[in-house]
N, C-alpha and C positions, 0 to 999 in steps of 0.2 A: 599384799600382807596388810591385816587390819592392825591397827593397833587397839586397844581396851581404854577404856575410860581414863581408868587408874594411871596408867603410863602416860596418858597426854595430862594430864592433869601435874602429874609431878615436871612433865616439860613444859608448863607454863609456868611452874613455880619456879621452876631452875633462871627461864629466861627474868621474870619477875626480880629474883634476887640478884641476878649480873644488872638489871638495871639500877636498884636500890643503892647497889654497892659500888656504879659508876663503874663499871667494868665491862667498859663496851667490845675491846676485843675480846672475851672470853662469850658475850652473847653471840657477836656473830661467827664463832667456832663453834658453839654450841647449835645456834639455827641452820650451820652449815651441815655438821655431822646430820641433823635428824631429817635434814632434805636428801641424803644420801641415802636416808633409809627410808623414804618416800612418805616424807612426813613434813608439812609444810606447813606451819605456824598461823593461826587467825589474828592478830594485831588486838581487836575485841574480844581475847578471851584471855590477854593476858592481864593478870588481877590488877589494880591501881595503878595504871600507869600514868593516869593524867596526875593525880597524887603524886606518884615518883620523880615528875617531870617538875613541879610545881617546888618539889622538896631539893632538888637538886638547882635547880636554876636559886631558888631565894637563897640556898649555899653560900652560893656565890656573891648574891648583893649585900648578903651579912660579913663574907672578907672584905668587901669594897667598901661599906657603912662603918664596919669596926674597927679594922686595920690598914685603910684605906689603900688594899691588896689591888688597883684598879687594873692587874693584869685578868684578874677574874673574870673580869667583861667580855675579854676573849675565849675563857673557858663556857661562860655562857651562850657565847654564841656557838660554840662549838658541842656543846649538850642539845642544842637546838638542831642543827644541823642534823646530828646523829638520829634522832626523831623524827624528823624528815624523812631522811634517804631512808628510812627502816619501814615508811607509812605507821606510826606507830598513832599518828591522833587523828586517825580515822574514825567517825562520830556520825550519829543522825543529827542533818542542819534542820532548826527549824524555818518558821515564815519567816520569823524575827532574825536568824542568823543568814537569811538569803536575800535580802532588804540591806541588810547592812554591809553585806560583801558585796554588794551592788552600787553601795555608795563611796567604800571605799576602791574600788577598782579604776575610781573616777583617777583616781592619784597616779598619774604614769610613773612620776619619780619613785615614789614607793613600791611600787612593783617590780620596776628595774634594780630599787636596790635590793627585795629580796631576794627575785630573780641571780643578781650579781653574787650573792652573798652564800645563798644556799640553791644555787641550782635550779631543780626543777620543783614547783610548789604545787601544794594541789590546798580547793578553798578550807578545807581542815585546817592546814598548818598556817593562813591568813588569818580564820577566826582566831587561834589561838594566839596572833601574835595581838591582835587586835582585841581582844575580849577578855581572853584569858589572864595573860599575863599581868596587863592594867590594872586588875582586882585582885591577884597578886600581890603587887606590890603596893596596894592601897593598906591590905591585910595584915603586912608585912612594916609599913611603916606604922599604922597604928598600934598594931600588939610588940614593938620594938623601940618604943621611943628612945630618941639620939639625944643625949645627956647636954652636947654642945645649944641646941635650939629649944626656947622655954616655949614653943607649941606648935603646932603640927603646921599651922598657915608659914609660919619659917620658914620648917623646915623642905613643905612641898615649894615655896619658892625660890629658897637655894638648889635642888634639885632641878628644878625646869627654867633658871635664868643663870646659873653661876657656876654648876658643878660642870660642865662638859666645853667652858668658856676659856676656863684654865685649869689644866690637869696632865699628869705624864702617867704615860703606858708602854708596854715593853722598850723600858728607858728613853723611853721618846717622848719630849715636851712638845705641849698641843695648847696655843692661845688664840683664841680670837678676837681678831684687829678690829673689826667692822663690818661694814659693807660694801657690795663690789661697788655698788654703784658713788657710794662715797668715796672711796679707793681710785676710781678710773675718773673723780672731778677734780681729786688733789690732784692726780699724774696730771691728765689735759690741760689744767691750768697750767704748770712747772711747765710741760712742753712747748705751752704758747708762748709763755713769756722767754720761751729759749730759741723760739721759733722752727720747733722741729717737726713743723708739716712740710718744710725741705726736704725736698726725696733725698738728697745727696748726706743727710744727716740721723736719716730712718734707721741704717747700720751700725749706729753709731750707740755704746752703753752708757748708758748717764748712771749718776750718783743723784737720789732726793732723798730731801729728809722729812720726815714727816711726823707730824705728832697726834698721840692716841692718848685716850681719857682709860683709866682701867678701875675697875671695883677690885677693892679688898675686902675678903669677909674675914673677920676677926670671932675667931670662935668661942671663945674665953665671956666675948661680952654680946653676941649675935649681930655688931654691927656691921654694917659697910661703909670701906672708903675709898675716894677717889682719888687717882694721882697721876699724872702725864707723864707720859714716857716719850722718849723722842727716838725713830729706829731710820735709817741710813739705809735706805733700796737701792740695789743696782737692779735697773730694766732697760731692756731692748726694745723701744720706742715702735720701733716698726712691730714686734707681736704684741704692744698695747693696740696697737691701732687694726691689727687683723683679729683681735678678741672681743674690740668693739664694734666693729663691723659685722662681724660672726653670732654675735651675744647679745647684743643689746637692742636688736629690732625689737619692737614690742611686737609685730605680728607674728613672731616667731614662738613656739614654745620654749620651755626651760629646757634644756638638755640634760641626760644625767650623764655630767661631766665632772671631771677634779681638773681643771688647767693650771698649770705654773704663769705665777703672773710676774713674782722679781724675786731675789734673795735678797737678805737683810745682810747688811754687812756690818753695820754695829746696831747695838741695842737690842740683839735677835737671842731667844731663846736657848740659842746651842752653845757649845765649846768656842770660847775666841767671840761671842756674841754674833755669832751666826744665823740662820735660818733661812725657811723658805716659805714664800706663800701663797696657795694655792686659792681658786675660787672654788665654789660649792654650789650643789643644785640649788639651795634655797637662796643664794644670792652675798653669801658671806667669803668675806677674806679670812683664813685661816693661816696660822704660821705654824710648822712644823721642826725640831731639831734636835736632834742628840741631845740628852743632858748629864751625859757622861765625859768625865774631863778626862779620856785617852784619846791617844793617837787612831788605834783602830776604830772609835766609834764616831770619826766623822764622817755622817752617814753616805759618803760617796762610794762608790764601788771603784775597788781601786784593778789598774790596769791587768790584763788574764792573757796568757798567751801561752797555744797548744806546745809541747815539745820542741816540736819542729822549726813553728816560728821563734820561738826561744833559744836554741841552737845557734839559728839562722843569724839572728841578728846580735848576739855573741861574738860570736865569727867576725863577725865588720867590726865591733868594737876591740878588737884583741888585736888589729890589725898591726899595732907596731909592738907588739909582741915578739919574741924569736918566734919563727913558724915553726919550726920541732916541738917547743910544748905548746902551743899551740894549737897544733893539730893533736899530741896526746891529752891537751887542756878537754878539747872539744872532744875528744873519743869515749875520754872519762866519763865524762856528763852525759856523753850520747847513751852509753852503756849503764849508767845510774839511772834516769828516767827511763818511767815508760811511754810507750808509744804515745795512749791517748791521753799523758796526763797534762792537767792546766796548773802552769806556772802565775803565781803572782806573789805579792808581797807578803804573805805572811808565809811563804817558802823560802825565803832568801838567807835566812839563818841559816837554818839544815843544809843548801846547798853550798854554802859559806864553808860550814866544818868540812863537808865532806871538801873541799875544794883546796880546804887549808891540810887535811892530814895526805891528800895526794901528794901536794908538791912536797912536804915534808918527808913522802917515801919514794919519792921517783929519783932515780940517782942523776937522771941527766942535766936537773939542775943545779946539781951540784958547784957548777962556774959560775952561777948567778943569786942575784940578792934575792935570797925565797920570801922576805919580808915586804921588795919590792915587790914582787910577781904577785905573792898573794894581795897588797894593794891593789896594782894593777887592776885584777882579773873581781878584785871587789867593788872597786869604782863601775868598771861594766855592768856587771852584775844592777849595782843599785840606780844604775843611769836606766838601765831597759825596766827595771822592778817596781821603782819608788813610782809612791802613787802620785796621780795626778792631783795639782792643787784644787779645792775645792770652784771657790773663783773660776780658775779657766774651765772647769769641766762645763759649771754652770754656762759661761758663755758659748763655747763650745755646740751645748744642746741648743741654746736658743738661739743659735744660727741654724742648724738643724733643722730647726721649728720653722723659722721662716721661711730658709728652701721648701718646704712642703719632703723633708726625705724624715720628718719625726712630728709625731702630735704632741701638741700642746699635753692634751690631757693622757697621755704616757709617763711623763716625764715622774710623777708619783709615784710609779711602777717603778724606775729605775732607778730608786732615792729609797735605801734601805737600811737598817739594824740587824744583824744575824738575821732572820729567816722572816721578818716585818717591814715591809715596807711603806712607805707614806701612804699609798695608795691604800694600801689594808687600814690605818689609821685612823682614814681619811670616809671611807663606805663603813666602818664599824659604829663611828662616830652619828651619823645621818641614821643610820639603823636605831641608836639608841635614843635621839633625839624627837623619833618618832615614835616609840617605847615612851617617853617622860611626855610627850604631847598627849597620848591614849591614856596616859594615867592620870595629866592634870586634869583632864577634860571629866574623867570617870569621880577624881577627888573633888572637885567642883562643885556637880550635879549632887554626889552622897552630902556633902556642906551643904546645899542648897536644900535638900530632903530635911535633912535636921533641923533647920532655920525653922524651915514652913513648919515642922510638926510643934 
């Protein structure tokens, strides 16, 4: 079947408008349907997309610039992404853009992080992160000047030393302490004078305390100031010492890794002054943590247990229970859950009522205190449910780490907020950083042009 001019023309305007209009699931239903009718879209022929892409992404830096909406950042990347996987910034490279993909490839960490970030890359979607977007947002802060900063050299230096230093995103506070290598002279020293090159002491969680110089930028008046803060680590002596062995050979390249290096137990960014801090390819200690003051948002993943082993260990805990409702205790519940469902703490309610209107209608406890029972069978309940403290989990992993049965640099992976976790936080941040490097470099050289002219 051919199709006419006319008709492909109106499906490129179709797909054109689902992109404009940020409605990526209705493009790829739309590209889906017309492949069905043996009609397979050219990327190059659909009308302004690099415009769409350019118009959509600075969207986004306009919620982050105006409303300081810094979830956007993940919408950006995720506009990104979808132009990617679609091949949508497929383009003739020139000499000049094969030269420069040639020097930037030099960058293993950069690679690995888009690699990590968006899958599989082809050199289109590198110039654009590298070329495109820099001039972008060079376009975008001079035709948008920010009311708070009285001139652009400010404002580009808040941006590339301040803005990504201290910031929260999908309610998660993100500061940075320093550097590792500053970071692992304080620990070394504290160790030596504790004398914990004793093997028999390596096991062992210390407490240090340590103090950090921080900038404030004061919007109101474009100043910076400085003030010490003093934050209380708990580290596992033995994986300082398997991080610096691992990490700090100069012969060795950088790894692209995120490792847990201690948690903050006072003076830390989270709920209760919390945190965690992990290192970075470039060599930086970062601290990461909730900053939301509930119970479910401290960002540990609390204990999950299938059906079965839920039952299971019910069962032993109902032990001086009367075994008659006990067994109809354990029936109830077997026959209210399903097979493959995961038990944890934010089920415990709901199983609670249903638990409290059972015994309220089962006649046989009629001889007994159903106030106590239902007690009883709620203590269990919150003994096998209630999560684990943050503290012990953390230690926990970093014995883990040191059996060699967990990597270090996992551990971000399994430290989360609803569907974000550090480790996303953590490669989002490295992506952007190298985003505000491309742009200083590109706002620079255009300063530098003007000077001379």
């Amino acid at each position: 079947m051919t199709l006419d001019n006319s008709y492909k023309q109106q499906i490129y305007k179709e797909l054109s408008r689902y992109l404009r209009e940020k409605d990526f699931k209705k493009f790829i239903e739309h590209a889906k349907d017309k492949r069905e009718k043996n009609f397979y879209y050219n990327p190059s022929e659909i009308q302004d997309r690099f415009e769409i892409l350019s118009n959509l992404l600075m969207d986004t830096i306009r919620d982050v610039s105006e409303g300081y909406e810094t979830s956007a950042l993940g919408e950006f990347i995720e506009i990104l992404r979808f132009f990617n996987e679609q091949n949508l910034l497929e383009r003739m490279l020139s000499k000049e853009d094969q030269i420069l993909l040639g020097q930037i490839k030099k960058d293993e960490i950069f690679l690995a992080n888009l690699m990590d970030l968006f899958g599989t890359i082809t050199n289109y979607f590198i110039l654009y992160i590298v070329k495109d977007i820099p001039n972008h947002f060079l376009d975008f802060f001079i035709t948008n000047p920010n009311p708070y900063f009285p001139n652009s050299d400010m404002l580009i230096h808040y941006i590339k030393n301040v803005f990504f230093n201290q910031y929260t995103i999908y309610g998660l506070s993100v500061r940075y302490l320093g550097t590792v290598e500053k970071f692992l002279t304080q620990v070394q020293k504290e160790l030596t004078r504790l004398n914990f090159r004793d093997k028999h002491k390596n096991n062992e969680f210390i407490e240090l305390d340590m103090k950090y110089e921080f900038s404030d930028f004061y919007f109101s008046y474009g100043d910076i100031t400085q003030r010490v803060i003093t934050k209380k680590h708990l580290i596992y002596p033995e994986n300082v010492f398997k991080y610096i062995n691992e990490n700090l050979d100069k012969k060795k390249k950088q790894n692209y890794t995120f490792q847990s290096l201690s948690m903050v137990l006072l003076g830390g960014i989270g709920p209760q002054g919390h945190g965690f801090t992990y290192s970075t390819p470039r060599g930086e200690i970062i601290e990461i943590c909730s900053d939301i003051k509930e119970n479910e948002a401290i960002i540990v993943k609390y204990k999950l247990f299938l059906k079965e082993q839920f039952i299971n260990r019910l069962d032993k805990e109902l032990i001086k229970i009367n075994s008659q409702i006990r067994a109809q205790t354990i029936s109830f519940l077997n026959s209210l859950l399903t097979p493959n469902e995961i038990i944890g703490y934010n089920k415990m309610d709901h199983i609670l009522s249903k638990v409290e209107n059972f015994l309220q209608n089962y006649e046989e406890v009629e001889n007994f205190d159903i106030d106590k029972l239902y007690h009883n069978i709620s203590d269990a309940i919150s003994i096998i449910l209630r999560p684990i403290r943050m503290v012990d989990q953390f230690k926990a992993r970093m014995e883990l780490v040191s059996q060699d049965k967990l990597k270090s640099e996992d551990l971000a992976k399994l430290t989360s907020l609803k569907n974000k976790s550090h480790y996303d936080v953590l490669r989002e941040r490295l992506f952007f950083q190298y985003i505000v490097d491309f742009f200083y470099e590109i706002s620079q050289k255009s300063k530098f042009k003007k000077e001379k002219w």
